[in-house]
C-alpha positions as CSV (number, residue, x, y, z in Angstrom):
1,X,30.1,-31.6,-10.1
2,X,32.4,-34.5,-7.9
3,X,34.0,-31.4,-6.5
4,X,30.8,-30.0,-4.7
5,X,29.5,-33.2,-4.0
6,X,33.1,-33.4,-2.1
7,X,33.2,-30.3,-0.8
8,X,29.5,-30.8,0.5
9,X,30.4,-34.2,2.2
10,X,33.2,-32.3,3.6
11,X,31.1,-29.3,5.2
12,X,28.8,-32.1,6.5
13,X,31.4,-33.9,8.4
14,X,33.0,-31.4,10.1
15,X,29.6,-30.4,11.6
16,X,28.9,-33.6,12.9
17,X,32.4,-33.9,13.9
18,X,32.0,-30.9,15.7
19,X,28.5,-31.7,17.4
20,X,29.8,-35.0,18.9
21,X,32.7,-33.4,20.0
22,X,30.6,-30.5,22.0
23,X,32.5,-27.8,20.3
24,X,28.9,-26.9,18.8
25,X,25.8,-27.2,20.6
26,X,23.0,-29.9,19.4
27,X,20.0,-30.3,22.7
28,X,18.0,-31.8,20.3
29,X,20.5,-34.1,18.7
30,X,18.9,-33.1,14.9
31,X,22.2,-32.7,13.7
32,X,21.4,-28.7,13.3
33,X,23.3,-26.8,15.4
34,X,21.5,-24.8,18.0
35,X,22.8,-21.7,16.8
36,X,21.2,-22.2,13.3
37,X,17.8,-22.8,14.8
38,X,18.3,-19.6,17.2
39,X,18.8,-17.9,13.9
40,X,16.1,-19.4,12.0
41,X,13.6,-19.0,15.1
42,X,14.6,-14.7,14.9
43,X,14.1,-14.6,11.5
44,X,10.5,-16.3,11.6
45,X,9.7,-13.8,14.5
46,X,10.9,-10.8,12.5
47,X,9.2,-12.0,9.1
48,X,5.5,-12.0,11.4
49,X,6.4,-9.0,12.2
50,X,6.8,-7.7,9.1
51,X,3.8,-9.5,7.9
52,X,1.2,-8.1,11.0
53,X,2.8,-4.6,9.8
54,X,2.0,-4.9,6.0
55,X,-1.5,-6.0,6.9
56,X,-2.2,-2.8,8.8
57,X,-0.7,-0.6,6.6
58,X,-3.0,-2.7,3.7
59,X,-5.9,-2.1,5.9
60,X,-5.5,1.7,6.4
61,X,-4.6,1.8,2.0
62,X,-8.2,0.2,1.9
63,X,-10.1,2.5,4.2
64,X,-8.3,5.6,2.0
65,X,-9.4,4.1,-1.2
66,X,-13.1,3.9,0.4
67,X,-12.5,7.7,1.4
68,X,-11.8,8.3,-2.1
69,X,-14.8,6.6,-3.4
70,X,-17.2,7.9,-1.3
71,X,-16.1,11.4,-2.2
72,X,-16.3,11.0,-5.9
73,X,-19.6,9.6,-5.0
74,X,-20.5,12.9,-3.0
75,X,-19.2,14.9,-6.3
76,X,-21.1,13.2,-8.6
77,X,-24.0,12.9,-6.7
78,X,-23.9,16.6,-5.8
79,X,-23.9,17.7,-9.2
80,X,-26.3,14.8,-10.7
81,X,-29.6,16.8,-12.7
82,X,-29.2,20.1,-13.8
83,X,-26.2,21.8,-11.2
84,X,-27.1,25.2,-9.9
85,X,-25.0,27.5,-8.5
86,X,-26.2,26.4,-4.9
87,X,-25.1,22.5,-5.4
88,X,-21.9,23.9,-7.1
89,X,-21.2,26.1,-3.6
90,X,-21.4,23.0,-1.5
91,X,-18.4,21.4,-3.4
92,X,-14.8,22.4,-2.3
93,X,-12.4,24.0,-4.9
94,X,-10.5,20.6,-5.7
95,X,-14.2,19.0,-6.6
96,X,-15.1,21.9,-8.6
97,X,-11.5,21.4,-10.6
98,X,-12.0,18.1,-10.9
99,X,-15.2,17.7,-12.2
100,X,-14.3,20.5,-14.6
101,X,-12.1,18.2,-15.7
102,X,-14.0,15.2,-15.5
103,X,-16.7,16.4,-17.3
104,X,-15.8,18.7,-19.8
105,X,-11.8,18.3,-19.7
106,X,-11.3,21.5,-18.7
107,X,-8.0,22.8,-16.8
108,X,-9.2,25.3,-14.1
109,X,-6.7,27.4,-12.2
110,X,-6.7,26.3,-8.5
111,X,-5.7,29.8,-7.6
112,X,-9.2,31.7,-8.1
113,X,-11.5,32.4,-5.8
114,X,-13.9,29.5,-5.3
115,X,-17.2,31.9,-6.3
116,X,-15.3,32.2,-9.5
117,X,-14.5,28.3,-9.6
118,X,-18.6,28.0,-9.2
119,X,-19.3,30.8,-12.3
120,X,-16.8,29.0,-14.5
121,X,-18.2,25.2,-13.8
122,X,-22.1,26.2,-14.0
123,X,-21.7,27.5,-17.3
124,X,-19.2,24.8,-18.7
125,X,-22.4,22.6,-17.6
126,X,-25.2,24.9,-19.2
127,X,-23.1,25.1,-22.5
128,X,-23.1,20.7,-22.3
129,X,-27.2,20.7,-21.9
């Protein structure tokens, strides 16, 4: 413990030593090199940087999630009541899968023609009622 207390008092000294002996710049006469508080002064910069860009890229992660909300909110809203086949056709092939298996937990193959998505869907909903 004496031993880093030395070696601390040691550091210290030659710093101020060379300060006062204009080997290393002080203006300000804090007793922190100018150097170290060029350094500091970038890395504040570059951490605001960093900052304003995480913020944006939050803000964009929010808008997405309110896309994704919405839509389920189209889905469900779309097929809300008794679906028929014409509310079934508005929805794309992912909502039809997914309410599939939402609803009924029901794996539907994506590669199917979207009429046959509709068939498949309208009846897994008639054999629920």
């Amino acid at each position: 413990m004496i031993y880093l207390l030395v070696l601390i008092a040691l550091i210290v000294g030659v710093g101020v030593y060379l300060m006062k002996s204009g080997k290393v710049k002080d203006a300000d006469g804090d007793f922190i090199p100018d150097v170290v508080e060029d350094k500091i002064e970038d890395i504040k910069e570059d951490i605001e940087e960093v900052v304003e860009e995480v913020k944006g890229k939050v803000k964009k992660v929010k808008e997405e999630v309110a896309d994704v909300v919405e839509e389920v909110k189209d889905v469900v809203s779309a097929i809300k009541g008794k679906p028929t086949k014409s509310k079934l056709n508005g929805l794309t092939k992912k909502q039809l899968i997914n309410s599939a298996k939402a609803d009924h937990g029901v794996e539907l193959d994506s590669s199917v023609k979207k009429t046959t998505l509709v068939n498949k869907v309208y009846s897994l909903y008639n054999k629920k009622s």
